[in-house]
C-alpha positions in Angstrom: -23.0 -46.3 30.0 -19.7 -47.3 30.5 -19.1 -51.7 29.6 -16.5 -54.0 31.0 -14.1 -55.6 27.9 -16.6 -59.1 28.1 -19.8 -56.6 27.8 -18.1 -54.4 25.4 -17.4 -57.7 23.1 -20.6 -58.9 23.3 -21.9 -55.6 22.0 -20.1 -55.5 19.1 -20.4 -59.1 18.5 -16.8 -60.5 19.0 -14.8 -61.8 21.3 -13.0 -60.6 24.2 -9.5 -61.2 23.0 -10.1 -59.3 20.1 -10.7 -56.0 22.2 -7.7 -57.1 24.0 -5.4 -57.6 20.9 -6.9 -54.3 19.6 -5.7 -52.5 22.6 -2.2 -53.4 22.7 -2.3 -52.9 18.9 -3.8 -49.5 19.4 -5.5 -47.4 17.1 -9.0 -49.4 16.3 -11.2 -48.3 19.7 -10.9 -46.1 22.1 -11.1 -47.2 26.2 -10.9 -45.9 29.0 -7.9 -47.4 31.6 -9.2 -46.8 35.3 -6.2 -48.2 38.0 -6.4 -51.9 36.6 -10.0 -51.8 35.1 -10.8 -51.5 31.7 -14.4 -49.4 30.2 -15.7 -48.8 27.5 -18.0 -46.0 26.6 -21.3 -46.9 24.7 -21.0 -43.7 22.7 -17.5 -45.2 21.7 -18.7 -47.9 20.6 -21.6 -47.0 18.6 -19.8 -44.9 17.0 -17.4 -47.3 16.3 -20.1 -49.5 14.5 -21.4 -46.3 12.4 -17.9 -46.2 11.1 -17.6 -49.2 9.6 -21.3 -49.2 8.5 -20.7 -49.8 4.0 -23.6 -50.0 1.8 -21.9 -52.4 -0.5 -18.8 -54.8 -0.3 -16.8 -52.6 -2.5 -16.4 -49.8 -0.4 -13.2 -49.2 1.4 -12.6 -49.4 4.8 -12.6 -46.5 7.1 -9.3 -45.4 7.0 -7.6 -45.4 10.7 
């Protein structure tokens, strides 16, 4: 399933900005650029989520 930037946003829980700062900042989530339209893959962003998932609020960050 592939998400505009607002759906994609709401899925993760933040706001649409955010995804836009990230993507001009590059590096943090992956998108897809189709002519002038943005997507971004479910998958993506699941995975995504599973890689910041921390058991305790010592552990690190995931490196990127």
């Amino acid at each position: 399933m592939m998400l505009n930037t607002k759906q994609a946003a709401e899925y993760l829980g933040l706001k649409p900005v955010t995804l836009e700062a990230w993507r001009v900042q590059g590096g943090k989530l992956a998108f897809l650029k189709l002519g002038k339209a943005v997507r971004y893959s479910q998958s993506d962003l699941d995975a995504f989520l599973a890689s910041h998932k921390r058991t305790n609020t010592s552990q690190a960050g995931a490196a990127r």
